[in-house]
C-alpha positions in Angstrom: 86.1 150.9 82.3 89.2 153.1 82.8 92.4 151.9 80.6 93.7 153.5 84.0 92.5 152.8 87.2 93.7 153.8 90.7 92.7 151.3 93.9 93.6 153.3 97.2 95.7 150.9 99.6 96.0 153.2 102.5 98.9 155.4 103.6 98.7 157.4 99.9 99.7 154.0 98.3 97.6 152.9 95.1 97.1 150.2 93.4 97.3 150.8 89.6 94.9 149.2 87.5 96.1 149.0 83.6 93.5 147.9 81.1 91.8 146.1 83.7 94.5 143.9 85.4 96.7 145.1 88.6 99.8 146.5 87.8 102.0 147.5 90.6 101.7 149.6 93.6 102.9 153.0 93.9 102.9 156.4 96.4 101.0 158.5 94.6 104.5 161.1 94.6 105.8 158.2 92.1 102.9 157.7 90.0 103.2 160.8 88.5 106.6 159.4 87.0 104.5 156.9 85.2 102.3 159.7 83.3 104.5 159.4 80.1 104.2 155.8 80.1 100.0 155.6 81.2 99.5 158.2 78.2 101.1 155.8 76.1 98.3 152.7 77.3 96.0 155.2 77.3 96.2 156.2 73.8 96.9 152.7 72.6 93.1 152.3 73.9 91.7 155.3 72.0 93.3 153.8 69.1 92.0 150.4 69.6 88.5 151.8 70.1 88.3 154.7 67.2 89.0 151.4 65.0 87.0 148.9 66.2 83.9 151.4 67.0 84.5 154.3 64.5 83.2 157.2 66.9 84.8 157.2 70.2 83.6 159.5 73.3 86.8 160.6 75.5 84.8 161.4 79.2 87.3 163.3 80.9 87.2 162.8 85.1 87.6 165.8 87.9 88.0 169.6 86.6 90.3 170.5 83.5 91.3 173.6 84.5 93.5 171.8 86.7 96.9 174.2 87.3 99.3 172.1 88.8 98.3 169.1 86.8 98.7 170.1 83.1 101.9 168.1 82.6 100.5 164.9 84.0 96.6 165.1 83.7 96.4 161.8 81.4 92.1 162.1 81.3 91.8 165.5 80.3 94.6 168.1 78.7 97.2 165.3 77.7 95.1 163.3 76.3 93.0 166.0 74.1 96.2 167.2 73.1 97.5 164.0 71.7 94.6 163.2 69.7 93.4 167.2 69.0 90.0 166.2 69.4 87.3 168.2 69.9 86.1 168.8 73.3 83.1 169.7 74.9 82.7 171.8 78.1 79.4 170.4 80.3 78.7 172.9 83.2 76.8 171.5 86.4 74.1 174.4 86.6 73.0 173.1 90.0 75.6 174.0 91.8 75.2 177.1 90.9 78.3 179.8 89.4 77.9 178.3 86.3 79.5 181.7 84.8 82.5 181.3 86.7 82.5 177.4 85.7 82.3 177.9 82.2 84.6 181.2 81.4 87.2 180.3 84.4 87.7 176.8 82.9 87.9 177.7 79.5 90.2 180.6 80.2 92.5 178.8 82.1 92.8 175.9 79.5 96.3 175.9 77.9 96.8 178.0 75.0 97.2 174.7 72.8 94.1 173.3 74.4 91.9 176.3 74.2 91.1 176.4 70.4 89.9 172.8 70.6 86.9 173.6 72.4 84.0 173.4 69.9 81.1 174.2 72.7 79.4 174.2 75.6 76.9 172.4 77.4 74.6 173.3 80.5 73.3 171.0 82.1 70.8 170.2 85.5 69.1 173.3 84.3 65.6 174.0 86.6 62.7 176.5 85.8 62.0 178.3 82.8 64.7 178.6 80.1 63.8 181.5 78.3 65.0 183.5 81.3 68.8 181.9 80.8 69.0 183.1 77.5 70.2 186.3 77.6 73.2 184.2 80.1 74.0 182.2 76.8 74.6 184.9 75.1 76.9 186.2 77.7 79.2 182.9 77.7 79.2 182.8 73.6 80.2 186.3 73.8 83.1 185.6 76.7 84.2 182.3 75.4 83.9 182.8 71.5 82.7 179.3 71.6 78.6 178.0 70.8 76.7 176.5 73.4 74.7 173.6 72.1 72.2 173.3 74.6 70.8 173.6 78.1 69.5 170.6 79.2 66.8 170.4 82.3 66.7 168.4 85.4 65.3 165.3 84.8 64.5 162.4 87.7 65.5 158.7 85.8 66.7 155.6 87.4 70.3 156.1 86.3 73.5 154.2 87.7 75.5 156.5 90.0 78.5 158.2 88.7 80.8 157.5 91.8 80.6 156.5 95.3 80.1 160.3 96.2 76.4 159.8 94.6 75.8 158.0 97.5 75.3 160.8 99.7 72.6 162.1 97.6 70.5 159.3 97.4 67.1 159.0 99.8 65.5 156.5 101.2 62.3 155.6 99.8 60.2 152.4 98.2 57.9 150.1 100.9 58.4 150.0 104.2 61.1 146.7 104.3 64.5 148.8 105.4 67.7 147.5 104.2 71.0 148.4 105.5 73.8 148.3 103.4 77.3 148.3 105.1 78.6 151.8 103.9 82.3 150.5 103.8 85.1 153.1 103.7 86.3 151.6 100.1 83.3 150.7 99.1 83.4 149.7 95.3 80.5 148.5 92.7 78.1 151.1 94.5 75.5 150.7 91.6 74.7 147.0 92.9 71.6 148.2 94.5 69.7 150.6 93.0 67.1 148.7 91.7 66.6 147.4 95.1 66.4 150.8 96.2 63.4 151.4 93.7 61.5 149.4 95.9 62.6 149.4 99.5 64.0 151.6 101.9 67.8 151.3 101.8 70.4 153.2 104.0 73.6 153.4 103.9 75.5 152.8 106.8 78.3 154.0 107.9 80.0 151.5 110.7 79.6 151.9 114.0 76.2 152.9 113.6 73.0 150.7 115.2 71.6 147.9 112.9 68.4 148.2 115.1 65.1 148.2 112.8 66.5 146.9 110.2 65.1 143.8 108.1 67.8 142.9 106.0 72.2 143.7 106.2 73.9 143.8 103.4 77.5 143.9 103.0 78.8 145.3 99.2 82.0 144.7 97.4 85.1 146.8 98.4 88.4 147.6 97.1 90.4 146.2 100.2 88.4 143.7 102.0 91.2 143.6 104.7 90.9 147.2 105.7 87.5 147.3 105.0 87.0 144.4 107.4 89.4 145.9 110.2 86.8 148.9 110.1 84.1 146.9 111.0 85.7 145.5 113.8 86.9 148.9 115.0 83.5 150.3 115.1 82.1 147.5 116.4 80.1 146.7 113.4 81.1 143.2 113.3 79.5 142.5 116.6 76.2 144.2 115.4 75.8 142.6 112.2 76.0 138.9 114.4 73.7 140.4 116.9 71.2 140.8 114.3 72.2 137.8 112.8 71.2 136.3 115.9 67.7 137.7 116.1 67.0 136.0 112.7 67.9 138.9 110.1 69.4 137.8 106.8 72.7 139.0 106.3 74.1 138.9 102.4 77.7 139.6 101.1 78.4 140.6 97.5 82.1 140.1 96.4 84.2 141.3 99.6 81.4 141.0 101.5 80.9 138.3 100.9 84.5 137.3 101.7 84.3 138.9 105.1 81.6 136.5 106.0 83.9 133.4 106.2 86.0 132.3 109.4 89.4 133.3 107.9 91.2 135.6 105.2 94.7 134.8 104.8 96.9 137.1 102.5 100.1 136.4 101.2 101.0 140.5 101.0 98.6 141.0 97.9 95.4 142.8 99.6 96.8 144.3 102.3 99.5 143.6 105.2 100.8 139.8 105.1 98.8 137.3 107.5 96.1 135.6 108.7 92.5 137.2 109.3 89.5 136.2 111.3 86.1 136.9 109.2 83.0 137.2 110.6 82.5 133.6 110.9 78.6 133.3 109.3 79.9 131.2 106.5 82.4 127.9 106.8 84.8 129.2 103.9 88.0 130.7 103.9 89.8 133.4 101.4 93.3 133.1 100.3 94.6 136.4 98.2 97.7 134.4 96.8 98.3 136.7 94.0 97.2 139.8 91.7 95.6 137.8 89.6 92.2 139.1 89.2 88.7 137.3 87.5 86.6 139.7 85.4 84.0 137.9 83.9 80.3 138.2 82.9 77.9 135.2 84.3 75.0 133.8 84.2 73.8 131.2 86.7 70.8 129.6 88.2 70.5 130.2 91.8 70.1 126.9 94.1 66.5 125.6 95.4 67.6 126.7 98.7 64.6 128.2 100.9 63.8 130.9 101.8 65.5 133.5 99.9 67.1 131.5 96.9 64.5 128.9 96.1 62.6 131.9 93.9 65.4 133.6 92.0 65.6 131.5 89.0 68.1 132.5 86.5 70.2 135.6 87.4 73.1 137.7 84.9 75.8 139.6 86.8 79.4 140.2 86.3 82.5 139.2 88.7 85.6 141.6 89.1 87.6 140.2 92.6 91.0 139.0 93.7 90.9 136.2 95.8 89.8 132.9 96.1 87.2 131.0 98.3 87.7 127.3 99.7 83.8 126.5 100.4 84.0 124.2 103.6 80.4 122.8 104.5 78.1 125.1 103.1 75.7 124.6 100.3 76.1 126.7 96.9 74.1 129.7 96.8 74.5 129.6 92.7 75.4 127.2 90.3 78.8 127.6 90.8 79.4 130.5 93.0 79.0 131.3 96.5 77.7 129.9 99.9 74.4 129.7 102.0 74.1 128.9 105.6 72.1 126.1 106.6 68.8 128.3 107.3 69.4 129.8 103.9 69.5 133.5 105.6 72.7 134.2 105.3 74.4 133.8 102.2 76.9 135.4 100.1 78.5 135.2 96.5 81.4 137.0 94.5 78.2 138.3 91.5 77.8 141.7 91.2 74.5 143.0 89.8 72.6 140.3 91.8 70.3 142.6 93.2 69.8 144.3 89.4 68.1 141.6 88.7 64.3 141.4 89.1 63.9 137.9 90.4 66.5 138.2 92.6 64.9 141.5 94.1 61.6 140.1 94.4 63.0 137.2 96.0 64.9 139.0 98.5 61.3 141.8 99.1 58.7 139.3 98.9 60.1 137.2 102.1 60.9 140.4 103.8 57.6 142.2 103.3 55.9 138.6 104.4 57.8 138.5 107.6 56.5 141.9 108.3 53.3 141.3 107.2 53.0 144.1 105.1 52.0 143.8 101.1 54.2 143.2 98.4 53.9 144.1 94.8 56.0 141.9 92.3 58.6 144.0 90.7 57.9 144.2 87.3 60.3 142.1 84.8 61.0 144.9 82.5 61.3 148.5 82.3 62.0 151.5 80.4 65.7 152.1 79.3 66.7 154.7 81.2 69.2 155.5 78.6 66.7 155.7 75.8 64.6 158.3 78.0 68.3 160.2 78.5 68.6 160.4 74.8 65.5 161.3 73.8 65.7 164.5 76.4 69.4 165.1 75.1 68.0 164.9 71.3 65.4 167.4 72.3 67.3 169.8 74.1 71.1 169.8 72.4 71.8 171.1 69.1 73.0 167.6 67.7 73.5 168.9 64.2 76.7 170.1 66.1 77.7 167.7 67.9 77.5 164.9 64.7 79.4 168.0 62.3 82.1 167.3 65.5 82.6 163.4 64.8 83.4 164.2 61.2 86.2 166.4 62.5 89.3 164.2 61.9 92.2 164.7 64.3 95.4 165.5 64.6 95.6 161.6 65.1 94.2 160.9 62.4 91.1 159.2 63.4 87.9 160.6 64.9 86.0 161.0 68.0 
């Protein structure tokens, strides 16, 4: 949750984000006259944190040895240098140069930011460590600066980082195949990886065949419009209702779900001013009237509506859209949210994390794997924390003696990180 977000609008137009609400829209040429003021939120959320929380962990985003974005690089230099916290360097072994990495980034740093590096991490490390020790030497004696641990490559069910994660992921679990629309803005990419613990999902880019698939999906985006113009462009449209037509469920999460109704009419908020034709699978129409935006956590029972729904029971997700959706003859697909079709295979709704829940996964599989006739295994109700199996390997492999004599370190701020 970014106190500063950027949504891409097209054309080198974003939208900013600030503390969660849409701002304005900007070139990106005159965002950059904003920094000043976006430090300012920014810090105001550090602040709010360090007292509410006590300990507060600044993540910084892209490379900081940024050159030609020192006096404007609000997640990395500016902000370390307005607090003086500590930072820590954490170098991506795996893709190899992790010399370079390490001593190029920290020489580069900015005299003022330089000192505040306390140490070094290395992480994604593979094979045996005790042949990378004489390298750690080497960086403590280039940098002047500790590292605090190497920490291996480890396999856990972990939520993506970013929609570039999604390259990276393979196909695997039984053999029901899942297509999941790989929109050009997609957003909320982490909506389905616990399905993908279990069944073979792709990603699909549009314009590609749907062929062979047993289930679309279509995810959330951050311009439905656009997003929807792609489809149509590639053709897409026409081969998500062909399968549609040969009896294959088709689901829509957030502005997917959106895309499935027979129009989208925007007054200028989400993309160009007009009147759109959706894809016509649900009777509901979209109207993006303003900037508003609902963010809110749910929970809600799904409807008794066979053959998907009926077995979902009580689901928890979160909604994070603009827009809203007049339902025209459909039935509810939860208590309170979203639409079904009238054979119950189609149906969409604006929660994310639907398909993080285990019902609703096993829901979704166990018709699936039936219609194939292959055999299903219900998908376990709990599981281990992938976080607690992240810390424990962290504990074991970082010197954390360091890293909690850090969060004593009171800043220039005067609170702590």
């Amino acid at each position: 949750m970014n106190p500063v977000l950027l949504k891409p609008r097209g054309d080198c137009v974003s939208q900013v984000v600030l503390n969660g609400r849409p701002w304005k829209d900007v070139p990106i040429a005159d965002y950059y006259r904003e920094t000043p003021y976006l430090l300012k939120k920014a810090l105001e959320s550090y602040h709010r944190l360090a007292a509410e929380y006590g300990q507060v962990v600044v993540e910084g985003a892209g490379g900081a040895a940024e050159l030609n974005l020192y006096d404007r690089d609000i997640a990395n230099t500016l902000l370390a240098q307005s607090l003086g916290i500590p930072v820590i360097l954490v170098a991506d072994i795996e893709r190899g140069g992790v010399f370079a990495q390490v001593y190029g980034t920290f020489t580069l740093l900015p005299d003022e930011i330089r000192p505040l590096v306390k140490g070094i991490i290395i992480n994604k490390f593979r094979g045996d460590p005790s042949i990378f020790a004489p390298g750690i030497t080497k960086i403590e004696e280039l940098c002047g600066v500790p590292v605090l641990g190497v920490v291996p490559y480890f396999s856990a069910p972990l939520p993506s980082e970013d929609s570039l994660s999604l390259g990276d992921k393979r196909p695997g679990g039984s053999g029901v195949r899942i297509a999941v629309i790989r929109l050009p803005r997609i957003s909320n990419f982490t909506d389905f990886e616990l399905l993908e613990q279990y069944a073979a999902v792709d990603y699909v880019v549009p314009g590609a065949a749907l062929d062979g698939y047993d289930c679309i999906i279509l995810p959330g985006t951050k311009n439905t419009i656009d997003d929807l113009d792609a489809l149509r462009k590639t053709g897409t449209d026409r081969e998500i209702l062909r399968m549609r037509d040969a009896g294959v469920p088709v689901i829509g999460i957030c502005g997917g779900y959106q895309m499935l109704g027979t129009r989208l009419i925007d007054a200028g908020f989400e993309s160009a001013a007009g009147t759109y034709p959706g894809l016509g699978l649900l009777d509901c129409v979209t109207r993006f009237a303003s900037y508003n935006k609902n963010t809110t956590q749910v929970t809600r029972r799904a409807r008794p509506v066979p053959p998907l729904l009926s077995a979902m029971g009580t689901v928890t997700g979160y909604e994070i859209h603009m827009g809203t959706t007049e339902a025209g003859t459909c039935r509810e697909v939860l208590e309170g949210d979203g639409l079904v079709s009238s054979d119950g295979l189609v149906f969409g709704t604006y929660m994310h994390g639907l398909f993080q829940n285990p019902s609703a996964v096993g829901a979704l599989l166990s018709f699936l794997a039936a219609k194939k006739g292959i055999p299903f295994e219900p998908i376990p109700k709990t599981s281990a924390d992938p976080y607690e199996t992240l810390a424990d390997l962290f504990e074991k492999h970082v010197n954390m003696d360091a890293v909690v004599a850090l969060l004593d370190t009171k800043t220039a701020a005067g609170s702590k990180i």
